[in-house]
C-alpha positions in Angstrom: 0.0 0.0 0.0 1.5 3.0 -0.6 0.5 5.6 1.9 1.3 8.8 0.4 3.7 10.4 2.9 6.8 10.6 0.3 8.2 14.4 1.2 5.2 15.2 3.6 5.9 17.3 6.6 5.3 15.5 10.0 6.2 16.5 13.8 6.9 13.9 16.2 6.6 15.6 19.6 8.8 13.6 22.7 10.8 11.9 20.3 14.2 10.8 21.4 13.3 7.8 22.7 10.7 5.2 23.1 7.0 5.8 21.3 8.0 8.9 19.7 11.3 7.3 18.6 9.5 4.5 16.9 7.1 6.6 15.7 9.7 9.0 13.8 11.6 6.0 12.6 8.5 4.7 10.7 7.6 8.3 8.9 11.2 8.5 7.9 11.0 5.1 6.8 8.3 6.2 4.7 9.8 9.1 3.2 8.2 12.2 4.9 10.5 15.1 6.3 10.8 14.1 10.0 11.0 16.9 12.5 12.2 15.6 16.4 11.4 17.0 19.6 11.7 16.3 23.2 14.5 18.5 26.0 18.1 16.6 25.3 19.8 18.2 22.3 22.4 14.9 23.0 19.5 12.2 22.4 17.7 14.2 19.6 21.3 14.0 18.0 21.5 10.4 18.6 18.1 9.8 17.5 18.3 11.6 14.2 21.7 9.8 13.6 20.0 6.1 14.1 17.2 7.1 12.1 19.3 8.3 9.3 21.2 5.3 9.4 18.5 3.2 9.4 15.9 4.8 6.5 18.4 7.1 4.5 16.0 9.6 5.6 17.6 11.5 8.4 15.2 14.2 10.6 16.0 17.4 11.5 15.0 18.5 15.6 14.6 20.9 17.7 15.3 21.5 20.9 12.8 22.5 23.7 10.2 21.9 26.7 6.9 20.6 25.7 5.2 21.9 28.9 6.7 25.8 27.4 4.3 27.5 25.4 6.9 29.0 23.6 9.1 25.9 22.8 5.9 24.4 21.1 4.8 27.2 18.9 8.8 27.2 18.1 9.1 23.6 17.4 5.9 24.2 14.7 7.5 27.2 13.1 10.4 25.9 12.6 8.7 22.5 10.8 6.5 25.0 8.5 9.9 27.0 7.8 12.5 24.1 7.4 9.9 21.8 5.6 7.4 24.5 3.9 4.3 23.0 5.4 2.8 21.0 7.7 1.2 17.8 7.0 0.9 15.5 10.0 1.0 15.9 13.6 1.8 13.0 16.3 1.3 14.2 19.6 3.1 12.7 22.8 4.6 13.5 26.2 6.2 11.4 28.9 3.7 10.3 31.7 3.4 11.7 35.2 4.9 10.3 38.3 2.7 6.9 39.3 1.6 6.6 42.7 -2.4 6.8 44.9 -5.1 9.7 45.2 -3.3 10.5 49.2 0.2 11.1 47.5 -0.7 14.2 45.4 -1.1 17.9 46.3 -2.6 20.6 44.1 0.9 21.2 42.5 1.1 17.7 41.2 -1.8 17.9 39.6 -1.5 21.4 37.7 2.1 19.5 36.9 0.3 16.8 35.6 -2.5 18.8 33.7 0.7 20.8 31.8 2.3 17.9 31.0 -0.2 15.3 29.7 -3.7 17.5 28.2 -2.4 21.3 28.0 1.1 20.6 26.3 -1.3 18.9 23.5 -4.0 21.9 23.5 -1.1 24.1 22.6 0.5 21.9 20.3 -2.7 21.6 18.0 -3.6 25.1 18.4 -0.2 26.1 16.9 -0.7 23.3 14.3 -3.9 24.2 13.0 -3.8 27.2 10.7 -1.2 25.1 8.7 -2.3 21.9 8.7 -5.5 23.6 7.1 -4.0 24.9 4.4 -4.3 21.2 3.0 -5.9 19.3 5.3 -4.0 16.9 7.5 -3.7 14.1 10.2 -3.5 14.3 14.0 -2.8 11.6 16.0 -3.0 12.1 20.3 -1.0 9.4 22.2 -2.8 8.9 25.5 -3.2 5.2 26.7 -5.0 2.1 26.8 -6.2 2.9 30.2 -8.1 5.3 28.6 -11.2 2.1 28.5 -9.6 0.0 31.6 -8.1 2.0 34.3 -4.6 1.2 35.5 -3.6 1.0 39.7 -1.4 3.3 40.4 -1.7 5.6 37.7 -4.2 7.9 39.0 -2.8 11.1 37.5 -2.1 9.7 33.7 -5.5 7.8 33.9 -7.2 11.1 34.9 -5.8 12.9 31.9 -5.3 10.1 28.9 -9.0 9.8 29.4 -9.5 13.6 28.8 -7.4 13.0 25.6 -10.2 10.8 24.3 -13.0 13.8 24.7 -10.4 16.5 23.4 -9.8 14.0 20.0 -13.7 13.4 19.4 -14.7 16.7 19.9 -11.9 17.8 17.7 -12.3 15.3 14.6 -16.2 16.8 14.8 -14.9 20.5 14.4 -12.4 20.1 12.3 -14.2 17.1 9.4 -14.8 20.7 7.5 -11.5 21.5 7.0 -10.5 17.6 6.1 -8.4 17.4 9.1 -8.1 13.6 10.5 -8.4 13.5 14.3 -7.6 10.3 16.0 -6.8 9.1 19.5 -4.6 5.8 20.0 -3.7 3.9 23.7 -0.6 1.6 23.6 -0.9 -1.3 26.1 2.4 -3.1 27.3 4.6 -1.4 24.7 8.4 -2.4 25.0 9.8 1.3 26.4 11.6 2.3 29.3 8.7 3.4 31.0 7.1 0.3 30.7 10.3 -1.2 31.8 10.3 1.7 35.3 6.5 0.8 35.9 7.2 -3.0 36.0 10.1 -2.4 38.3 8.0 -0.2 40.2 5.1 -2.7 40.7 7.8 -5.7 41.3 9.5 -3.7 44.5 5.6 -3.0 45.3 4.6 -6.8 44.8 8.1 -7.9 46.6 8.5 -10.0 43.5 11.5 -9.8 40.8 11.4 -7.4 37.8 11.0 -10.9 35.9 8.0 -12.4 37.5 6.5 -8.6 37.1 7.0 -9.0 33.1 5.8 -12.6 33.3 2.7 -11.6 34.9 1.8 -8.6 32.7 2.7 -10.7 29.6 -0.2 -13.5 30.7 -2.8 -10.9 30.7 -2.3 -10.3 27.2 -3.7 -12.6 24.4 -1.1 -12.3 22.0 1.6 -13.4 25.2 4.1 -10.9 24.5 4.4 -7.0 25.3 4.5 -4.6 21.5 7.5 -3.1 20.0 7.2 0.2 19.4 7.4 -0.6 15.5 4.4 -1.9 16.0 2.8 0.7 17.5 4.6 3.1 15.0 3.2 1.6 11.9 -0.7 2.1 13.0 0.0 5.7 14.2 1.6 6.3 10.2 -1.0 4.8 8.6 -3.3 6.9 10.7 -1.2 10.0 9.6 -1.1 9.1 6.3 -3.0 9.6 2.9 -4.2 5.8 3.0 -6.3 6.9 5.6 -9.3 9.0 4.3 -12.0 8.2 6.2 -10.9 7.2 9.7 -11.6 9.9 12.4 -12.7 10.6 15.8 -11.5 7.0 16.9 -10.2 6.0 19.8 -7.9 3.2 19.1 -6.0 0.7 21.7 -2.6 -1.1 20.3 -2.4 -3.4 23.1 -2.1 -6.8 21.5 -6.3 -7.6 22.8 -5.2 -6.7 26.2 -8.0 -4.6 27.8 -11.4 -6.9 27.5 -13.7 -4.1 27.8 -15.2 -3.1 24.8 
């Protein structure tokens, strides 16, 4: 299938590692001008490098703080300028710290508002007057506790699920101006912050980081956790011109882990 991307203008936001990373790889892979972004100039380096080594399509990045008004709108400016447009947006942030309701104060949770749902609101609303010059795709990372809620991730369950309402509402505004909206949840994605929660709920469980992964692998019907290749390739097709009709969805990657429907 050939999904159209070839020279299209995308911006992977948190992209030096993990989801983002894989995510990046895939558009280059693809063809499209890849812009990075995420705080360490060192790993965007890195990350560009591997990519470029990998696709002969190396991205360009840019530096900054996706809680920072600013550093968005600059990240988006300087894909329009470097690229000449802007076709495709992936959305994505790191998730806040993991612990119960009694743990958090009111500064955690504005924290943890910036981070996870306003860093996204600012991101799209710097995104939009170019993405409708042609129409275009945008894809909001959240979670696939977004349908089954997770223990012990209060704060990031509180907020993915406000993802899901801000991508619906979104995809029904924007249909007009042929914009795609789409919302997807990973499951047990191979990343290191799968990898910290696991060794997180092992010390909590007094069991080893090994019988953690054991566990969460058995609750998942295809027995092994997602590499994030194979969460990449859904989030490009959603981004890409294959995809015509597909909008307002939320859509869990989590190898049938979550039974609710």
């Amino acid at each position: 299938m050939n999904l159209g991307l070839q020279d299209k203008s995308v911006l992977v936001m948190a992209s030096s590692g993990g989801l983002g990373r894989g995510v990046a790889t895939e558009f280059a892979r693809e063809g499209a001008k890849v812009m990075l972004f995420a705080r360490s100039e060192d790993k965007l380096k890195a990350t560009a490098e591997a990519i470029g080594a990998e696709t002969g399509n190396t991205p360009l990045y840019t530096v900054g703080d996706i809680t920072k008004a600013e550093d968005v709108e600059g990240a988006v400016e300087r894909t329009v300028s470097e690229f000449g447009g802007l076709w495709a947006l992936f959305n994505n942030t790191g998730g806040p710290p993991a612990g119960p309701f009694s743990q958090f104060s009111d500064a955690d949770w504005q924290k943890a508002f910036e981070l996870t749902m306003l860093s996204y609101v600012r991101t799209v609303r710097a995104a939009l007057p170019h993405l409708k010059k042609e129409g275009g795709r945008i894809v909001n990372n959240s979670s696939a506790s977004t349908k089954q809620a997770i223990d012990g991730l209060l704060l990031s369950n509180t907020f993915r699920a406000g993802l899901v309402g801000l991508g619906k509402t979104l995809a029904r505004e924007l249909g007009p101006d042929k914009i795609l909206v789409n919302t997807v949840g990973p499951g047990r994605i191979d990343t290191e912050r799968v990898a910290q929660l696991d060794q997180l709920w092992a010390e909590q469980k007094g069991i080893t980081y090994t019988d953690q992964r054991h566990q969460s692998e058995s609750s998942i019907p295809l027995g092994t956790y997602g590499e994030p290749a194979d969460f990449a390739r859904i989030v490009v097709f959603l981004c890409s011109e294959a995809n015509a009709y597909l909008t307002g969805q939320n859509l869990l990657i989590d190898g049938g882990m979550v039974g609710a429907y």
